[in-house]
C-alpha positions as CSV (number, residue, x, y, z in Angstrom):
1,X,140.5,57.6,-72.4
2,X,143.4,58.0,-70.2
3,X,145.9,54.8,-70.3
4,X,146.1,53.3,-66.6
5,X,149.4,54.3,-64.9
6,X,151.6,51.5,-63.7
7,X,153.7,51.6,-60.8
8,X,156.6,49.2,-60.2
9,X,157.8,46.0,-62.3
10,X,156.7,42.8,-60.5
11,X,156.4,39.7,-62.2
12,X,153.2,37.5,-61.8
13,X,154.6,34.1,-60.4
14,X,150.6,32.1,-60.9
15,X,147.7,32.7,-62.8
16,X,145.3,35.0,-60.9
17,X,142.3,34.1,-59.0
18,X,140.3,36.9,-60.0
19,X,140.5,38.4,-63.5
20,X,138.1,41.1,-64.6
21,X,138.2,42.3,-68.1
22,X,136.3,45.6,-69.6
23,X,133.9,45.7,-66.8
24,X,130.7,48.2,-67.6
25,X,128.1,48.9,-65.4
26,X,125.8,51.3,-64.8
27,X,122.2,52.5,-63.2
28,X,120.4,54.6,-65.3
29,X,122.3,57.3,-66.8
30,X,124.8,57.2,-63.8
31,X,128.2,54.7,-65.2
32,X,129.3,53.4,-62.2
33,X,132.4,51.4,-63.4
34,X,134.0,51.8,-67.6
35,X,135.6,49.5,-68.9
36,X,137.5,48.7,-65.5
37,X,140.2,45.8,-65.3
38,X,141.7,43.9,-62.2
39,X,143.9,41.4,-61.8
40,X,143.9,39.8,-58.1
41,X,147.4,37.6,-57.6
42,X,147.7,34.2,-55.6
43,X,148.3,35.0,-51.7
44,X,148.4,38.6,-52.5
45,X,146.0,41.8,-50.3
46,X,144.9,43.5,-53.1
47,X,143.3,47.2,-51.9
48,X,140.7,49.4,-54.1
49,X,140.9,52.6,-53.2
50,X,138.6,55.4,-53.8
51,X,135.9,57.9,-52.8
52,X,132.6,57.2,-51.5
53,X,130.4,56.1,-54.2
54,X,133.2,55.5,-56.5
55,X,132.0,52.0,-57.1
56,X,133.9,49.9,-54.8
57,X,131.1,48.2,-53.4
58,X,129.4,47.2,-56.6
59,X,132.8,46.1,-57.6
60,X,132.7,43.2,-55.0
61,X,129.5,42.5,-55.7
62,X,129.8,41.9,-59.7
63,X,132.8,39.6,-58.7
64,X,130.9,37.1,-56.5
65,X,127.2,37.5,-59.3
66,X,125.5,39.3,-57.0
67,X,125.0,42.5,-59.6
68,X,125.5,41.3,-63.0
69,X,127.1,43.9,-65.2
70,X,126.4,45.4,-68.5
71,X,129.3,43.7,-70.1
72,X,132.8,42.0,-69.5
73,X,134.1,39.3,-68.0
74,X,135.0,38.1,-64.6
75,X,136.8,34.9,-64.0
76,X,137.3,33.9,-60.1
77,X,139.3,30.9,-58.6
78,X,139.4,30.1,-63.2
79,X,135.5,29.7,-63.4
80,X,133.7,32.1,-65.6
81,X,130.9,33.0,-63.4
82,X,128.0,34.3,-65.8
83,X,128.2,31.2,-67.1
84,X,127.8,29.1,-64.4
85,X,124.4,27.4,-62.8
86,X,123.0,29.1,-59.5
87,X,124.2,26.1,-57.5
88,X,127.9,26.1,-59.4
89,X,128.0,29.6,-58.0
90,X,126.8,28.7,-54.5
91,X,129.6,26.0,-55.0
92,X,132.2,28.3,-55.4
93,X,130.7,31.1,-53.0
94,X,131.4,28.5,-50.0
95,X,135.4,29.2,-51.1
96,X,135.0,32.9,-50.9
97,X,135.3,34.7,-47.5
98,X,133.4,38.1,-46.7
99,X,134.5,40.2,-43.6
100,X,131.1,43.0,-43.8
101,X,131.6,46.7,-42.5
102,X,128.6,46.2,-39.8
103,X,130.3,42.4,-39.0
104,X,126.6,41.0,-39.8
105,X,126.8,38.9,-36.4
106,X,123.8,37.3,-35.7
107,X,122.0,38.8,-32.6
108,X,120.4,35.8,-31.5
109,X,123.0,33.3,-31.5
110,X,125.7,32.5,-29.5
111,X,129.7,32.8,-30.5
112,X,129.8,29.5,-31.5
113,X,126.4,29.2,-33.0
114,X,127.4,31.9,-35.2
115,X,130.7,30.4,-36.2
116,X,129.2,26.7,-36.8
117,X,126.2,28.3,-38.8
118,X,127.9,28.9,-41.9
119,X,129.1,25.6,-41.6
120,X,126.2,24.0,-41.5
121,X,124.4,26.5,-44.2
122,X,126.6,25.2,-46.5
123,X,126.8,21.5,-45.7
124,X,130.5,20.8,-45.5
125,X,130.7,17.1,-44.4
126,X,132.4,17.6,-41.0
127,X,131.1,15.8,-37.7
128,X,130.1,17.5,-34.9
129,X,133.8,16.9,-33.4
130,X,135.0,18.6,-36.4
131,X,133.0,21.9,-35.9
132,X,134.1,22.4,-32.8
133,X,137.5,22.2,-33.5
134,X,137.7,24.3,-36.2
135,X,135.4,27.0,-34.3
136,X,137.9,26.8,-31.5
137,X,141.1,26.8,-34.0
138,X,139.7,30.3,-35.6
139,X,138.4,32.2,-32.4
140,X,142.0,30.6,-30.8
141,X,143.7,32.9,-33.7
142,X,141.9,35.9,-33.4
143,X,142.4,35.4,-29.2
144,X,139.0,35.1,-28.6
145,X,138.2,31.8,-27.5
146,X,136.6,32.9,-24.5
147,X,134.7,34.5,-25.7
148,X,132.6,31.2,-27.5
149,X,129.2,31.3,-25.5
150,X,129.0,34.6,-25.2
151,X,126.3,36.5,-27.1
152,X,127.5,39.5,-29.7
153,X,126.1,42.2,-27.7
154,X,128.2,41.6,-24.6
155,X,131.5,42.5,-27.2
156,X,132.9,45.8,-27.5
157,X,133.4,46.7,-31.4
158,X,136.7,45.5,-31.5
159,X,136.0,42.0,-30.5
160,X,132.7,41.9,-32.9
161,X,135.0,42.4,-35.9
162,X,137.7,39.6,-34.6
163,X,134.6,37.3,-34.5
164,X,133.4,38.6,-38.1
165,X,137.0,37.6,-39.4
166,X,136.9,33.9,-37.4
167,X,133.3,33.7,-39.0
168,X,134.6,34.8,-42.4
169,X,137.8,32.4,-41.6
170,X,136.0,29.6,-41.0
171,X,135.1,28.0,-43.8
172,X,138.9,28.2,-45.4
173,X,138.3,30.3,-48.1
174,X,140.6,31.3,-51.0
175,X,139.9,34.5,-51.2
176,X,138.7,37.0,-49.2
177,X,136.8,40.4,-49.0
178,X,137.0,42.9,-46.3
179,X,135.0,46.0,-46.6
180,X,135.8,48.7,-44.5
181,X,137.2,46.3,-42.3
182,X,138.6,48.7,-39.6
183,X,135.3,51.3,-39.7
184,X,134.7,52.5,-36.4
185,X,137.6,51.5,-34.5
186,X,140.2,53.6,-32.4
187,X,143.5,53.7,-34.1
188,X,144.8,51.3,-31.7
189,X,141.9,48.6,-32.4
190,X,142.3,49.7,-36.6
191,X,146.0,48.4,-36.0
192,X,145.8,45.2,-34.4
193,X,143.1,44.5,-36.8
194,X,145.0,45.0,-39.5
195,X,147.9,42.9,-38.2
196,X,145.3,40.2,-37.8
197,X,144.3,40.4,-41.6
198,X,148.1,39.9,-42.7
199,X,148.5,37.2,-39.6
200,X,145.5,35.6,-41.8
201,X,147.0,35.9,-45.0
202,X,149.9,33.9,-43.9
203,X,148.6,31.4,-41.9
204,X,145.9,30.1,-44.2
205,X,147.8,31.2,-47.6
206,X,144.4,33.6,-48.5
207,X,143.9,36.2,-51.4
208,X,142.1,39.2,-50.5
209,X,140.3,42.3,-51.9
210,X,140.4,45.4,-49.2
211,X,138.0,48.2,-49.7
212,X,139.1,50.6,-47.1
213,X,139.0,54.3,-46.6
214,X,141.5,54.3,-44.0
215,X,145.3,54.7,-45.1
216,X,147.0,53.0,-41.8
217,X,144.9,49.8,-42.7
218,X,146.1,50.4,-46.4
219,X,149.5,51.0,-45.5
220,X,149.8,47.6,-43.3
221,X,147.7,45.6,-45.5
222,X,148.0,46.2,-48.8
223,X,151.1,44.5,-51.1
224,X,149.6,46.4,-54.1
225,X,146.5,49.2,-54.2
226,X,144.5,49.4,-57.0
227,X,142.7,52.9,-57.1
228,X,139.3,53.1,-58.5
229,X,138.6,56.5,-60.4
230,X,135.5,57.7,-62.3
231,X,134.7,53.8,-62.9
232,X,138.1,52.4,-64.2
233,X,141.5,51.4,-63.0
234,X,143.0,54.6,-62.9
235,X,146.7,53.8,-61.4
236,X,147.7,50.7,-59.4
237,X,151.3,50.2,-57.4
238,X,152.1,49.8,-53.7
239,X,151.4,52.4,-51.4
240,X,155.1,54.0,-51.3
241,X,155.1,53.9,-55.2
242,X,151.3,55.9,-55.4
243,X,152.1,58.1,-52.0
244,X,155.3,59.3,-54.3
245,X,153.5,59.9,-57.3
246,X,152.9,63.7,-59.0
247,X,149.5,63.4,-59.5
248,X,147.1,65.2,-57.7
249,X,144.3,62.6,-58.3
250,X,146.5,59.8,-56.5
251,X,148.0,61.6,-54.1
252,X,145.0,63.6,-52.7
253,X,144.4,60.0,-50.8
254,X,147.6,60.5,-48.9
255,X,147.3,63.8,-47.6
C-alpha cells in the first residue's frame, strides 16, 4: 500500500477530538474505507475530500456509531465509542453538531419550534427563559431573527440552511459536521455560507468535519483537507499545499 503523503509541518498544540485508527469497512465484497486514519485537531475545519461514493458519508457515520465498522478504533471528544452504552453515546451525541445536505427542517413546526426541539429532545435543564434566549442568540448570528415564527417553507434555500446551522448551533456542540453544506446554492449564497461556518468556528471555539464537493467552500473553510481515496487517507495538507502538488490524483480536484 501507498504511504500517505504529508503536506506541511504543523505542530499539534492539544490532543484531538477525533482520532480514528485503521478503520475497515465494507458492504459485501465492495471495501468502502482500508485501513483509513484521521486525526481532527481542537478548533480546527477539517475537510474530506473526495468523489462521490468515495466513502465520505459512511465516514461520518462510523464516527458518531451510527455504522459500526469491521475493525479499528475511533475515539471522539477522548471516549472510545464501541465501547460505550447506547445512552453514554446519546450522552455524547448531544455535544456533537450536524449541519445535513437537505437541512432536515421540520415542515410542521415553526422557526423557533424547530430550534427549541432539539433542546427539549435532549433534555438540557434550561427554563423556558433560557430557550428563548439562546434560540434568539443563534438565529441573531446567522441574521435571521425574523425570521422565528415563520414556517420553513416561506424561506428561500439560503435562509433554510442559516436556520439548519442555528439548529445545529444550538445546542453548543464541540464538534461539528457539515455535509455538503453549500449544495444548491448560487455562488454568492455558497460564500456567505461559508463565511458563516468560519464566523461559527470562532465565536463558539467549534471543531468541524466538512464533506464538500465544492472547492470555494473548501478553499474558505478548510485550515487542513484530508482527501479520501479508494478508502484510506490518501494525502492531507491545506488547500495551497494539495492545489500545488504533482499528482494527478490530488490535483484533478482543483482543476
Amino acid at each position: 500500500m501507498e504511504a500517505q503523503k504529508q503536506f506541511g509541518n504543523r505542530k499539534v498544540t492539544a490532543d484531538p477530538v477525533i482520532q480514528i485508527h485503521h478503520l475497515f469497512k465494507k458492504f459485501g465484497d465492495h471495501i468502502v474505507l482500508s485501513d483509513f486514519d484521521l486525526k481532527l485537531k481542537k478548533e480546527e475545519n477539517l475537510v474530506v475530500l473526495g468523489k462521490s461514493g468515495s466513502g465520505k458519508s459512511v465516514l461520518v457515520k462510523c464516527i458518531v456509531g451510527l455504522i459500526k465498522p469491521d475493525r479499528g478504533k475511533i475515539q471522539v471528544l477522548g471516549e472510545d465509542i464501541f465501547r460505550l452504552e447506547e445512552d453514554e453515546l446519546n450522552k455524547l451525541r448531544t455535544k456533537l453538531g450536524f449541519l445535513f445536505q437537505s437541512n432536515a427542517l421540520y415542515d410542521s413546526m415553526t422557526i423557533r419550534e424547530n430550534l427549541r426541539f432539539p433542546l427539549l429532545k435532549h433534555r438540557f435543564p434550561m427554563s423556558e427563559a433560557e430557550i428563548e434566549a439562546r434560540i434568539i442568540e443563534v438565529l441573531e448570528h446567522v441574521g435571521l431573527k425574523h425570521t422565528i415564527d415563520m414556517m420553513p417553507a416561506e424561506l428561500s434555500g439560503g435562509m433554510a440552511k442559516r436556520i439548519a446551522l442555528a439548529r445545529a448551533m444550538v445546542l453548543r456542540p464541540e464538534v461539528i459536521f457539515y455535509d455538503e453544506p453549500t449544495s444548491g446554492l448560487d455562488p454568492v449564497t455558497s460564500r456567505e455560507i461559508a463565511t458563516l461556518i468560519l464566523e461559527m468556528k470562532e465565536k463558539y471555539h467549534i471543531s468541524a468535519i466538512i464533506i464538500s464537493h465544492d472547492m470555494a467552500c473548501v478553499k474558505i473553510t478548510a485550515d487542513r483537507i484530508v482527501l479520501l481515496l479508494e478508502g484510506r487517507c490518501y494525502a492531507q495538507g491545506t488547500y495551497e499545499e494539495l492545489k500545488h502538488s504533482k499528482d494527478r490524483n490530488i490535483t484533478q480536484f482543483f482543476n
